[in-house]
Backbone bond lengths (Angstrom), bond angles and torsions (degrees), N, CA, C in turn:
res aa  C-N    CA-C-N  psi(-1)  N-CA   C-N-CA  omega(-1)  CA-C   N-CA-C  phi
1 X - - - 1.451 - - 1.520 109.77 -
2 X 1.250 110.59 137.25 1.832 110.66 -175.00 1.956 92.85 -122.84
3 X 1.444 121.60 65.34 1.412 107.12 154.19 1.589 158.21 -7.19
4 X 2.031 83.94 -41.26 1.353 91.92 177.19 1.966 121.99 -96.96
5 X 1.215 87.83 5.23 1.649 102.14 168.70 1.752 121.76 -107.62
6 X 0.922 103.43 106.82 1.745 103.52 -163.53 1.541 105.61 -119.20
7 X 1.430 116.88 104.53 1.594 121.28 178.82 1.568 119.47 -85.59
8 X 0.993 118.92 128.32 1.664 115.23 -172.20 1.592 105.73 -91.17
9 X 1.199 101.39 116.04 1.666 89.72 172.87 1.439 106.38 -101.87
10 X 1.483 138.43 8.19 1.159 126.20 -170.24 1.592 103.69 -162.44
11 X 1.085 115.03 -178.64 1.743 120.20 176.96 1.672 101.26 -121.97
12 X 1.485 107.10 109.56 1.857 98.51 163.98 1.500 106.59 -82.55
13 X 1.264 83.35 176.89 2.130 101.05 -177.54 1.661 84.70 -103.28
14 X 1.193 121.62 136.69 1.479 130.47 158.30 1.397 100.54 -74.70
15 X 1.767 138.00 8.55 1.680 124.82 -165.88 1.650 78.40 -120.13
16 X 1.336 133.40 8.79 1.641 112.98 165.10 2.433 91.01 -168.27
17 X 1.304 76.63 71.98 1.404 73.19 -159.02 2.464 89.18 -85.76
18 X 1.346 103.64 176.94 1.320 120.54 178.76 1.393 112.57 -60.81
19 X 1.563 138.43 119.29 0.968 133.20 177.42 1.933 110.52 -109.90
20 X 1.296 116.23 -27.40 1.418 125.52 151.46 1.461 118.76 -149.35
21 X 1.123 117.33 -178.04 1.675 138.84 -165.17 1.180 128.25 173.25
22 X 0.997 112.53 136.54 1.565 131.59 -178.62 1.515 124.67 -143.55
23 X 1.607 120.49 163.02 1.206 115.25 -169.46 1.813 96.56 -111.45
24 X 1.374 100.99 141.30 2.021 103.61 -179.49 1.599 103.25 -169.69
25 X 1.633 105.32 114.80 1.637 106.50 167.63 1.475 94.32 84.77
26 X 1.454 132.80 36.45 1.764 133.64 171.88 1.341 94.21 62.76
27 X 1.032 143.97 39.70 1.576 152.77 171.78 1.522 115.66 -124.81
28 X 1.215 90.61 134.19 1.981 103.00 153.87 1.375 121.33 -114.06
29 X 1.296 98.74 125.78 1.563 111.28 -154.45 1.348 97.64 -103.43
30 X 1.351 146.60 162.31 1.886 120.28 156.32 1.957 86.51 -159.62
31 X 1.000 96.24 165.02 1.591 87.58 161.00 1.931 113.78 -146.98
32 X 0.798 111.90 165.06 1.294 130.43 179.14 1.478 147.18 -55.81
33 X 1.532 132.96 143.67 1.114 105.71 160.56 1.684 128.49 -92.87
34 X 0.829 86.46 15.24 1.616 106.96 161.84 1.780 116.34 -81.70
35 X 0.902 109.30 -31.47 1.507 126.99 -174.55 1.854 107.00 105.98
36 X 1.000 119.76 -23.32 1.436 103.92 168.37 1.431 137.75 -41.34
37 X 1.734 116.25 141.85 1.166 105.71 -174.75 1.593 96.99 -127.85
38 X 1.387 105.77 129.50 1.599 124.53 -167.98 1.282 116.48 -132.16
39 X 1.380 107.11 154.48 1.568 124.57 155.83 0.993 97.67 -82.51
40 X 1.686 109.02 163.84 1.438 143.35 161.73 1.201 125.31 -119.85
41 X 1.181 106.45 104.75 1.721 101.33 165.97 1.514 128.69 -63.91
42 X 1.495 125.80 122.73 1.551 125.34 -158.75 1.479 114.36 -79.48
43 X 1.680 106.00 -28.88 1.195 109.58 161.75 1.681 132.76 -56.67
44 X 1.612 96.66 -60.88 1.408 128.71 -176.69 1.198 119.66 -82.72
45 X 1.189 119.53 -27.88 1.693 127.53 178.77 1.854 110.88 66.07
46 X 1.780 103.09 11.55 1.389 118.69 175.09 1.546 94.32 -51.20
47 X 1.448 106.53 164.65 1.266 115.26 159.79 1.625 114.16 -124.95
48 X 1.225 120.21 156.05 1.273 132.50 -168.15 1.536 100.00 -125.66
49 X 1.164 135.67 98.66 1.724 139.49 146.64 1.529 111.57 -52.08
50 X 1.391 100.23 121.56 1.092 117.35 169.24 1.646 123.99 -112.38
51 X 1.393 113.75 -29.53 1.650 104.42 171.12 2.377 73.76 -165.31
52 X 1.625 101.55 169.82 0.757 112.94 176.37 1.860 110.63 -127.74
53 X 1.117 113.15 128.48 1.906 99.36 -179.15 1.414 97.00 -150.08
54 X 1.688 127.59 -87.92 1.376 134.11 -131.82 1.252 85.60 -138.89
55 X 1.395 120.04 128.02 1.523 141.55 108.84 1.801 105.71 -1.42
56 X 1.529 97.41 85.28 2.010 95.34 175.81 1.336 109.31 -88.85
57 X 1.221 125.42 175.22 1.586 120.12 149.44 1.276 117.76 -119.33
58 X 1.163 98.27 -19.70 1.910 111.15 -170.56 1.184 114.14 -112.72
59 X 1.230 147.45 119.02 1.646 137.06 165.54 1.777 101.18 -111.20
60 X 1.369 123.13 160.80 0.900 123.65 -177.02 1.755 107.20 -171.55
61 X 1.596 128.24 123.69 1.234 116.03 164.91 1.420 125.73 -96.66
62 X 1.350 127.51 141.49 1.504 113.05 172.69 1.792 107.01 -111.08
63 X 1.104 109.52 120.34 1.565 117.00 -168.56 1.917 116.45 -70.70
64 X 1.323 95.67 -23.36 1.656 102.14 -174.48 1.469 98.44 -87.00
65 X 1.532 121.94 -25.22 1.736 96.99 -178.67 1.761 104.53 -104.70
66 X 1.674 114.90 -3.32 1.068 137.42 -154.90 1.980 117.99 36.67
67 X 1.102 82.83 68.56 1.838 107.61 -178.28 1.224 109.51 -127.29
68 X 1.786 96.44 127.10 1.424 105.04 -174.99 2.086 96.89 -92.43
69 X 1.192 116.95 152.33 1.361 108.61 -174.87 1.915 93.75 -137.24
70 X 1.180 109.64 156.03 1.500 125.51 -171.27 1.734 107.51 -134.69
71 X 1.073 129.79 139.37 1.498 120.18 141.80 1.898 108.45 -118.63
72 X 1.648 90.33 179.09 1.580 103.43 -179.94 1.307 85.02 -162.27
73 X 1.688 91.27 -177.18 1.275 100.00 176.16 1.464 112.78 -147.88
74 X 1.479 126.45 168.62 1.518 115.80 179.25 1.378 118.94 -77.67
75 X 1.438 122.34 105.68 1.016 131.20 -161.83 1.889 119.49 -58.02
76 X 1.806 96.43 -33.64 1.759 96.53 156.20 1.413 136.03 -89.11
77 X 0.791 113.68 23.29 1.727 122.86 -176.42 1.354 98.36 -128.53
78 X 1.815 113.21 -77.09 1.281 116.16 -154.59 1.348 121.54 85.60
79 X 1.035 124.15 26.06 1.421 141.77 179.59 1.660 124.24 -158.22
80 X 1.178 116.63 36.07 1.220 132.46 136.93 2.005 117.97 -139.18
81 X 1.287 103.20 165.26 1.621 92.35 -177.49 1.860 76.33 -156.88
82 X 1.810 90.11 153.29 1.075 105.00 159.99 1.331 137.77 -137.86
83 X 1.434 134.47 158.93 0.813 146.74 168.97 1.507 144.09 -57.46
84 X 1.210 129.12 90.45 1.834 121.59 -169.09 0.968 129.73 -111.70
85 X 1.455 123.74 141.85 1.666 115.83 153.74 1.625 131.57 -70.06
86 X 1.096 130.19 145.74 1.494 102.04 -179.94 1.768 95.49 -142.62
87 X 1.093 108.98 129.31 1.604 130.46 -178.62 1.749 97.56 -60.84
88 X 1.063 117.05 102.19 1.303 105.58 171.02 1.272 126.80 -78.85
89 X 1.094 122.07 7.66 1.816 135.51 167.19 1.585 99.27 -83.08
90 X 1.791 115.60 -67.26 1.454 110.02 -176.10 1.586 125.97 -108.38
91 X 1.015 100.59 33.45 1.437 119.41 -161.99 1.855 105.84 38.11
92 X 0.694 130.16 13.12 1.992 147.10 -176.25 1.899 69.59 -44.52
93 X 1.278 113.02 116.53 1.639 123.84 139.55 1.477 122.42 -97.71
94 X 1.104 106.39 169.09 1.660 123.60 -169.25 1.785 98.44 -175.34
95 X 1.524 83.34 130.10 1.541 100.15 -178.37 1.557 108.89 -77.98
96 X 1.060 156.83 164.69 1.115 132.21 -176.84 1.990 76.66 -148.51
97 X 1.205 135.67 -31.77 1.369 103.09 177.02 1.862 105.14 -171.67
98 X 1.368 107.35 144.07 1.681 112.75 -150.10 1.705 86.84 -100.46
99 X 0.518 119.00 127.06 1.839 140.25 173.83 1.948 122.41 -104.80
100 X 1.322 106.48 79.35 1.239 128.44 -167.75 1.765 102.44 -70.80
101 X 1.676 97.79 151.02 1.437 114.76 -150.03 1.270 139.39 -0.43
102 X 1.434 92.94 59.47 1.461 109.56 154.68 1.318 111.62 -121.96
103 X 1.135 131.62 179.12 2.136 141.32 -177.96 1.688 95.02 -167.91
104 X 1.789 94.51 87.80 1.489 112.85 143.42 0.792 145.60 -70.72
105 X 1.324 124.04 100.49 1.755 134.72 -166.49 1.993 101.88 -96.55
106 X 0.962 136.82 4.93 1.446 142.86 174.49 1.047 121.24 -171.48
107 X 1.544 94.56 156.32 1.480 109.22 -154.25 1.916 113.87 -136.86
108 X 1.347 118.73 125.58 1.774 98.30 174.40 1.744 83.85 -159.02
109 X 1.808 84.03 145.17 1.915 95.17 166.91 1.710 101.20 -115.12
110 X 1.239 107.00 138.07 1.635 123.83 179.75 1.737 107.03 -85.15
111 X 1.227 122.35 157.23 1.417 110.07 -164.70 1.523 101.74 -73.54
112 X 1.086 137.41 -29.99 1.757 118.45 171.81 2.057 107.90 -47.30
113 X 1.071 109.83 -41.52 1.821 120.22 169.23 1.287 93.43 119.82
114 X 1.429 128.30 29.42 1.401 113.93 159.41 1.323 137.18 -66.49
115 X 1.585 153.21 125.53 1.132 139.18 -143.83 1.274 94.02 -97.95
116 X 1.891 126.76 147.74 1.200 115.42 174.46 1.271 94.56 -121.19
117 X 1.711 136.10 137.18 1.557 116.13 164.62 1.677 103.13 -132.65
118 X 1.468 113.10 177.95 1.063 105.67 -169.66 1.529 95.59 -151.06
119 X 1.216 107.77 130.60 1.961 117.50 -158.97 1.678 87.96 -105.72
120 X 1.492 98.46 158.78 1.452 112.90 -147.72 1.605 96.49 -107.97
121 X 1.202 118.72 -10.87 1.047 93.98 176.49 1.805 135.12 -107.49
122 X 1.636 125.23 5.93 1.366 138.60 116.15 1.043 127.92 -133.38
123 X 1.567 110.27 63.01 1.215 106.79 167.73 1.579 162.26 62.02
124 X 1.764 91.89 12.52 1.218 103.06 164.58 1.320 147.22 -83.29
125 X 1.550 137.89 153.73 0.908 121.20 -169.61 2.157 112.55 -102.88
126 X 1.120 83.73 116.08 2.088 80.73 -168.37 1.650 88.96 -104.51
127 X 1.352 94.03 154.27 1.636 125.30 157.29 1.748 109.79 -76.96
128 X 1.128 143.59 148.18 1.058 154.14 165.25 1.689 112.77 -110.75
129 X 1.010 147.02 131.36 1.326 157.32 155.13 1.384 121.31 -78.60
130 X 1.372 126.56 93.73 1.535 120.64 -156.14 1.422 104.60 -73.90
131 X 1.671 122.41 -12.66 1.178 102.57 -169.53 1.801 116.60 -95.87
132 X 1.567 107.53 -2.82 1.492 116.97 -148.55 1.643 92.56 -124.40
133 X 1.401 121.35 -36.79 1.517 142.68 -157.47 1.209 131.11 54.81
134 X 1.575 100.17 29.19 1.291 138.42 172.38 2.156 109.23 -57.95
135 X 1.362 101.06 112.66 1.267 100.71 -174.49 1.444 104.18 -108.11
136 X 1.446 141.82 109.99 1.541 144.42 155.52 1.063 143.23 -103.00
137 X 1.464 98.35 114.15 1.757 95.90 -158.18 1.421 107.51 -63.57
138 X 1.843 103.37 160.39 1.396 96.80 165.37 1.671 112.94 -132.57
139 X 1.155 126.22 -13.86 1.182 136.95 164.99 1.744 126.75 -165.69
140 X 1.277 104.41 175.23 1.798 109.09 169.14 2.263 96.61 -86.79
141 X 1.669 77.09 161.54 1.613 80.86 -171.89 1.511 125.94 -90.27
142 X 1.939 93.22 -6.62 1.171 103.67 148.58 1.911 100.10 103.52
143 X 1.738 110.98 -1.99 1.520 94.29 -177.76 1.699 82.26 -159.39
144 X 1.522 111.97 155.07 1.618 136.35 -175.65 1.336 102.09 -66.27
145 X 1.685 97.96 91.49 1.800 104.52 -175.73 1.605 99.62 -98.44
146 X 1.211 115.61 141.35 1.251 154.14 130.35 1.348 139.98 -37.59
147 X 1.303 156.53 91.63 0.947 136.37 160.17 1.621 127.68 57.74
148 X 1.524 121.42 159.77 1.556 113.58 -157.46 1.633 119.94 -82.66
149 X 1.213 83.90 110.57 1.772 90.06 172.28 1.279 127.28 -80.59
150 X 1.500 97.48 -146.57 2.103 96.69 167.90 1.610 81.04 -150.17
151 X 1.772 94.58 150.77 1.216 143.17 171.86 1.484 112.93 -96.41
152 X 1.302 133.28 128.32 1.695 123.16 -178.81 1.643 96.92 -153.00
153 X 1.407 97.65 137.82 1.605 104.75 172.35 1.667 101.76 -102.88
154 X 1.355 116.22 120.72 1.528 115.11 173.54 2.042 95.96 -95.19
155 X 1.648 79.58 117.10 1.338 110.09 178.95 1.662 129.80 -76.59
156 X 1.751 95.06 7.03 1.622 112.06 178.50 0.924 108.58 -112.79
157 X 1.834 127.95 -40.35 1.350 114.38 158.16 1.432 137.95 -98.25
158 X 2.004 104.80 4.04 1.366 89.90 159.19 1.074 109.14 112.12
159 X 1.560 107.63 -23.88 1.917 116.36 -153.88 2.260 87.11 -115.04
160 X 1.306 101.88 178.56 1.140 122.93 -162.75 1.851 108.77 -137.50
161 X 1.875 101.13 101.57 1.608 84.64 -177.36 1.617 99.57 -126.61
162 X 1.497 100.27 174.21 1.478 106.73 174.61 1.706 106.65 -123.22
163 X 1.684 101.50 151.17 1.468 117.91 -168.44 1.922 84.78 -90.15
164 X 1.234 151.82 81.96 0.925 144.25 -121.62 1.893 84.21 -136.89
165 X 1.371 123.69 159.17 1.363 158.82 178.17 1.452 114.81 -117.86
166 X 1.626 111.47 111.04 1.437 100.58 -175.46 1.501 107.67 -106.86
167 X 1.130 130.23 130.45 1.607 113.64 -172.73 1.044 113.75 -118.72
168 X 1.812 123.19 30.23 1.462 127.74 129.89 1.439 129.14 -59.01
169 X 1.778 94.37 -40.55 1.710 114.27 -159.36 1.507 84.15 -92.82
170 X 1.333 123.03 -38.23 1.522 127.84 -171.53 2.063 89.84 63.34
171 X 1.146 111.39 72.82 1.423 138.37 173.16 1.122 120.20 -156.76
172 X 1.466 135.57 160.13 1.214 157.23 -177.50 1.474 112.32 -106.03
173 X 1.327 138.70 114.23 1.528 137.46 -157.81 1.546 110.44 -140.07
174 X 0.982 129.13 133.93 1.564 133.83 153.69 1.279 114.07 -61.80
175 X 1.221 114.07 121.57 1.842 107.71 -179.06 1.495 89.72 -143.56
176 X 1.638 99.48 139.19 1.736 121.13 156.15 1.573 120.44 -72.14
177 X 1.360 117.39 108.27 1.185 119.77 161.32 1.484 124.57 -80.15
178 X 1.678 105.88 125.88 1.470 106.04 169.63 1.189 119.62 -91.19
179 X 1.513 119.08 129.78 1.419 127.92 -156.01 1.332 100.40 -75.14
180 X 1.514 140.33 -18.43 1.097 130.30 -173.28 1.281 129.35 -76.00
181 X 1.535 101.87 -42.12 1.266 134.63 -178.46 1.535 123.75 -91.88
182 X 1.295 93.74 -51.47 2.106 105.13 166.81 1.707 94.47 111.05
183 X 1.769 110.47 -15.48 1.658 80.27 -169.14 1.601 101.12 -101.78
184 X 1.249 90.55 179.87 1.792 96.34 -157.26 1.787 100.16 -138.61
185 X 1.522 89.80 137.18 1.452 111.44 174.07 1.254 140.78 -96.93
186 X 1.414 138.21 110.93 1.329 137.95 -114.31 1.851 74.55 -112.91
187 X 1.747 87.88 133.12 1.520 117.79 -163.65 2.098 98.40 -121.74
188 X 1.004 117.13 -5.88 1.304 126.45 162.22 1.659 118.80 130.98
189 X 1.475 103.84 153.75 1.158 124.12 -156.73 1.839 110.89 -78.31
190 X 1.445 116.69 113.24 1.427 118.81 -175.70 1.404 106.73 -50.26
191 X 1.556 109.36 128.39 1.699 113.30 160.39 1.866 127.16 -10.82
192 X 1.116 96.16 106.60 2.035 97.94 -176.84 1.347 104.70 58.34
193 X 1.866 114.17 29.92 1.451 90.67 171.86 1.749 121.39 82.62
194 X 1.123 104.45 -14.99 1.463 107.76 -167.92 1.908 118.99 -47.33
195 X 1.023 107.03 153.42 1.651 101.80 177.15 1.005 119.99 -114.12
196 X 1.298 127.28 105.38 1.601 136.84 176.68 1.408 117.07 -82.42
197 X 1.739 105.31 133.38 1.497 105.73 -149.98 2.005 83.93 -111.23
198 X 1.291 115.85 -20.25 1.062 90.39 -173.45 2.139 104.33 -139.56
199 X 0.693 123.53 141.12 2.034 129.76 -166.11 1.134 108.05 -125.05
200 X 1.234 105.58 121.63 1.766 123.11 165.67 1.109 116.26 -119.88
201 X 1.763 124.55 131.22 1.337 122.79 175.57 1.636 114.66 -95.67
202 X 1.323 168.35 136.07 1.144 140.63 -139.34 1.842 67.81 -130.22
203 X 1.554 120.60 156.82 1.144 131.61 173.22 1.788 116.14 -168.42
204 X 1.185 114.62 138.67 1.662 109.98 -161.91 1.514 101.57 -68.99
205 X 1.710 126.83 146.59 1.175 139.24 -134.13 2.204 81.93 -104.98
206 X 1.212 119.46 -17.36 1.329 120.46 169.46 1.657 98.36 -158.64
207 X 1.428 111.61 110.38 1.418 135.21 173.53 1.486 100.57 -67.51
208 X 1.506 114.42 131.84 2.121 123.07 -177.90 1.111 102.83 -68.19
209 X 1.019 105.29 146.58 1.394 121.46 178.29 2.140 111.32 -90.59
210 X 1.235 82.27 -31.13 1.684 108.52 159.38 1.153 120.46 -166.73
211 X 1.110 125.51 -177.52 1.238 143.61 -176.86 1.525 113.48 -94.17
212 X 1.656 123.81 146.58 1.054 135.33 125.90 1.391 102.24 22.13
213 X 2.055 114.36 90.89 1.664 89.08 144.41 1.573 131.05 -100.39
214 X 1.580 88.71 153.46 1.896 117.15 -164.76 1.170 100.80 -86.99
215 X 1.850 133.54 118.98 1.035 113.60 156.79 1.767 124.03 -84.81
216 X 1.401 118.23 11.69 1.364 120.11 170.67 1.554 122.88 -155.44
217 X 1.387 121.35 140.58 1.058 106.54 166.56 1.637 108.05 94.92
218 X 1.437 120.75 -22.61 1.265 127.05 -176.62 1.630 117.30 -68.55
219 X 1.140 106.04 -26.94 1.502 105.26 -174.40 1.926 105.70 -88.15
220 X 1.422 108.86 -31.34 1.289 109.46 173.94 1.713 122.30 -45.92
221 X 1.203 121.06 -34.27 1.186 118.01 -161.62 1.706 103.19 -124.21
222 X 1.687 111.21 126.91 1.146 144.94 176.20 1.309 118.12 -92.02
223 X 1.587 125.88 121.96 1.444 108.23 155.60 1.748 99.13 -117.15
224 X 1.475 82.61 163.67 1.725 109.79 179.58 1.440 114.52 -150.48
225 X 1.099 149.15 156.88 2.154 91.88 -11.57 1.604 97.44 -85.16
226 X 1.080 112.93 -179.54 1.595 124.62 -160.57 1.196 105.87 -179.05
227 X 1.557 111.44 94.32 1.726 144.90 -3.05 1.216 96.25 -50.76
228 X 1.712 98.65 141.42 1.502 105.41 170.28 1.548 98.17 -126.92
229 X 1.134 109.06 168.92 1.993 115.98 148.26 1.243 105.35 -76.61
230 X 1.244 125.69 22.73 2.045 108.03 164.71 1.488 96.80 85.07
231 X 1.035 117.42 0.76 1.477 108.11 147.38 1.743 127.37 -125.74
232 X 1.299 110.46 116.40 1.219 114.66 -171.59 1.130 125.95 -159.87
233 X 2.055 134.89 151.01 1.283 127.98 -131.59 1.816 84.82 -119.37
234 X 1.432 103.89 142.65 1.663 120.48 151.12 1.079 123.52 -72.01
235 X 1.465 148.94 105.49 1.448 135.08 168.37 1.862 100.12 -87.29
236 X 1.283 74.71 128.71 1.686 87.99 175.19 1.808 111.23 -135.85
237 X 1.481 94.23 132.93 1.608 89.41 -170.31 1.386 121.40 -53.35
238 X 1.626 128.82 -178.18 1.552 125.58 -150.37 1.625 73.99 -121.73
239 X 1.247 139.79 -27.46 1.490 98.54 176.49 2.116 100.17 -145.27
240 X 1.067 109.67 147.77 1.788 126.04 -11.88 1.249 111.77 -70.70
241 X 1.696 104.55 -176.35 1.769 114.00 -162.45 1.817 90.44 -50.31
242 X 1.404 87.73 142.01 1.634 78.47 150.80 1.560 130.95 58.46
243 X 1.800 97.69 -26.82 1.768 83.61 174.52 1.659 95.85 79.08
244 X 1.138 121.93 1.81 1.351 107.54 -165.42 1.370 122.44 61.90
245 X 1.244 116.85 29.20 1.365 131.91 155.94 1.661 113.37 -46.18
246 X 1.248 141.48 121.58 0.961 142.44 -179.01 1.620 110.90 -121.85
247 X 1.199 124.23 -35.06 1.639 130.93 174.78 1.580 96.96 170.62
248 X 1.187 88.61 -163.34 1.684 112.25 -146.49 1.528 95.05 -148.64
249 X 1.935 105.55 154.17 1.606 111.16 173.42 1.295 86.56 -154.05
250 X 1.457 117.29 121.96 1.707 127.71 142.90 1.375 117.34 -57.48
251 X 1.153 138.96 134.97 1.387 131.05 137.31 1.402 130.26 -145.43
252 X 1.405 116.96 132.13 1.926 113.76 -170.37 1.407 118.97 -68.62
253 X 1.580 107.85 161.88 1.088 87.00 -166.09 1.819 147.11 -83.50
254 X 1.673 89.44 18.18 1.564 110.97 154.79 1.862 114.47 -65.54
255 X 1.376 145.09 -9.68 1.102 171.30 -45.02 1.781 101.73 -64.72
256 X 0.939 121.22 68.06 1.449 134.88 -172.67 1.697 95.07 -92.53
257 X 0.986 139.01 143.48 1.622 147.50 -179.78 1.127 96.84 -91.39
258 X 1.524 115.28 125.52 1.696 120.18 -178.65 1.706 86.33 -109.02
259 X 1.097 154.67 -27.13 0.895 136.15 -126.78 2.029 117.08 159.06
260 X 1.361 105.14 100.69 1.742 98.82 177.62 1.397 93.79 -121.82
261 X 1.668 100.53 169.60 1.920 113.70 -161.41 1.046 104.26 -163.27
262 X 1.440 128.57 114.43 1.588 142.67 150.89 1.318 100.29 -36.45
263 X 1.342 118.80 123.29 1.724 112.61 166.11 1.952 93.54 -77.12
264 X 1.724 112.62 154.95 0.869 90.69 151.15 1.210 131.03 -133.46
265 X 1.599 145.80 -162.30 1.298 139.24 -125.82 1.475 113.55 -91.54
266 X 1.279 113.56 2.67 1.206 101.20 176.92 1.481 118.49 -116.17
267 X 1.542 126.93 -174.78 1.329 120.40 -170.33 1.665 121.63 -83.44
268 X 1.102 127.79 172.05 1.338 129.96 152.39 1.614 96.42 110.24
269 X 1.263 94.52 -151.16 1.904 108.25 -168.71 1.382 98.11 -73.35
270 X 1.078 114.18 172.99 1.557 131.09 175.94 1.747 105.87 -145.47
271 X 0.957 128.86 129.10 1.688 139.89 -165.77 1.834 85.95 -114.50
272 X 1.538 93.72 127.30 1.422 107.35 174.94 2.250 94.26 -121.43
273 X 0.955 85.81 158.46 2.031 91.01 179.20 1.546 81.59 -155.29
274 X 2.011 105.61 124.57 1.354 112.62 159.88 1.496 120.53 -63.16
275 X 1.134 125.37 174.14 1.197 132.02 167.84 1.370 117.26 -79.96
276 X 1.382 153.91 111.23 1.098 149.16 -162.77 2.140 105.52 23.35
277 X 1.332 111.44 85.35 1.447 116.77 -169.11 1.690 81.95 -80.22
278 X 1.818 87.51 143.23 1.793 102.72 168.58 1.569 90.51 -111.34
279 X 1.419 109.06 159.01 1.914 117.45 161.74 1.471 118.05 -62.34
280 X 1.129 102.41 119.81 1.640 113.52 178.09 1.775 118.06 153.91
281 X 0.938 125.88 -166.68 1.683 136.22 -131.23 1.709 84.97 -113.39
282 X 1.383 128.74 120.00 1.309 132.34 155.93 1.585 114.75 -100.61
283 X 1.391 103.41 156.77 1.609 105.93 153.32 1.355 111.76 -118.46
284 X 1.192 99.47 145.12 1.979 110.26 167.80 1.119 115.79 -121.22
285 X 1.077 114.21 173.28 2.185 118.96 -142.08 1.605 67.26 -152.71
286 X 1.027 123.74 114.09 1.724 137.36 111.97 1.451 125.97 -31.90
287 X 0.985 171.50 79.04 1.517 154.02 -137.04 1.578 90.74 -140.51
288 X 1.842 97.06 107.85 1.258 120.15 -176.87 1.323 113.60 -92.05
289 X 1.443 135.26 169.95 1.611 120.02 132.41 1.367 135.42 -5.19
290 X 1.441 98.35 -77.72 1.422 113.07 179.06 1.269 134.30 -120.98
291 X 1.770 128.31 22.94 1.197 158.98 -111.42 1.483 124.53 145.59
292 X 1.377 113.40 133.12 1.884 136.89 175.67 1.861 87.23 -111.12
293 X 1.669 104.27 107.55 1.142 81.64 135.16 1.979 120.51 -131.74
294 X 1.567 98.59 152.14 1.208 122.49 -168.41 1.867 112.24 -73.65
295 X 1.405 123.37 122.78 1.295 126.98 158.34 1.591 123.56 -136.82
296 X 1.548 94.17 146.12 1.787 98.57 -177.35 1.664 105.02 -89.22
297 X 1.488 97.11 124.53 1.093 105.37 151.37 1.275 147.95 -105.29
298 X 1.166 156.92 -163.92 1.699 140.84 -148.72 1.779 99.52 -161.78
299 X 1.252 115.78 119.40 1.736 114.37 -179.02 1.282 93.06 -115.93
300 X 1.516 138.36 128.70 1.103 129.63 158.95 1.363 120.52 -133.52
């Protein structure tokens, strides 16, 4: 993840702007302060309405029971919050359980489906129990939070961060939360400071177990280094040219095209450099003669 580079693919309205989001089923889901609950297009940053109800703060998917879950909170008190299901076909909600003096402003499930939330008013980070509505704290988050963020479990590495508001630094920061503890370690500061109200991690809905088998040509060709920083060399054997190397295709693992390449005509390595590389899981397309073959690569 590179924080301090932030690409706009779209223009929000600050009069129904993102209050959470999450990624579930190759989707970005987020919903509103309007109460809308939408897709996102990753390209377009379009939005898609899917049902309209409640002002959320928390979105969160859990992939093993395939349940989308929501909290809020009572907007006149501030001392109860609740708990939801939400149909991700019709947005159809159902409260499934009211969680007294606490006010959950975020929301994330880790791939075992543990719920993580974090109540707004110091900052702790609690587990939720979807079946009991059992809330247990487990720590402070460790920095002078601000106002409602987003909570996101990245489901490739495992770990759990928040798009977090510091209102010492009066900045907007990426920080790693440790699930054990609750406090969290600031991994870098969002572009101009900016404050992100709502975080999506995009992650493949079943990670390979391997790759594509090659019956030729697969063992010939090396890349390095791998993990790279997004810059990194192909060794391809000296005869024949290329192996029949013909070009190359990046794509993440939403299958979005980061990047295609004419190999060219002569022998040896070939040095590819992404275009502004973010951290996370690529594939590369070999594009042979008579054969694609497929490899994961690693940006960190």
């Amino acid at each position: 993840m590179q924080p301090q580079n932030l690409y706009q693919i779209a223009e929000q309205s600050i009069d129904n702007w993102l209050t959470s989001s999450t990624w579930a089923e190759d989707n970005w889901y987020a919903t509103t302060s309007q109460g809308d609950f939408v897709t996102i297009d990753t390209i377009t940053g379009e939005r898609t309405i899917i049902n309209n109800s409640w002002f959320y703060t928390g979105l969160a998917y859990n992939d093993n029971n395939q349940t989308m879950y929501a909290v809020n909170y009572d907007n006149a008190v501030y001392e109860v919050s609740y708990l939801y299901t939400l149909d991700i076909t019709t947005g159809e909600w159902t409260i499934i359980h009211e969680i007294p003096n606490l006010y959950f402003t975020m929301l994330a499930c880790s791939n075992d489906g543990t719920l993580y939330a974090v109540e707004g008013v110091n900052f702790n980070l609690y587990t939720i129990n979807p079946e009991t509505g059992t809330a247990t704290q487990i720590g402070y988050l460790g920095y002078d939070a601000i106002y409602s963020q987003d909570l996101e479990y990245d489901k490739n590495q495992d770990k759990l961060f928040v798009a977090a508001f510091n209102f010492n630094e009066n900045r907007g920061e990426l920080r790693e939360v440790n699930t054990e503890t609750g406090n969290s370690t600031l991994i870098d500061i969002f572009e101009g400071g900016a404050e992100l109200t709502a975080f999506a991690i995009p992650y493949p809905i079943e990670t390979p177990n391997k790759l594509p088998e090659i019956e030729s040509y697969d063992n010939n060709f090396s890349i390095y280094p791998n993990p790279s920083n997004g810059t990194f060399t192909i060794e391809t054997p000296n005869s024949p040219a290329r192996a029949g190397l013909l070009g190359l295709e990046i794509t993440d693992i939403t299958g979005k095209t980061i990047l295609t390449m004419e190999a060219t005509e002569h022998n040896g390595a070939c040095s590819v450099a992404l275009p502004l590389p973010l951290q996370g899981i690529y594939f590369l397309k070999l594009i042979l003669e008579n054969q694609i073959i497929t490899k994961k690569i690693i940006i960190n």
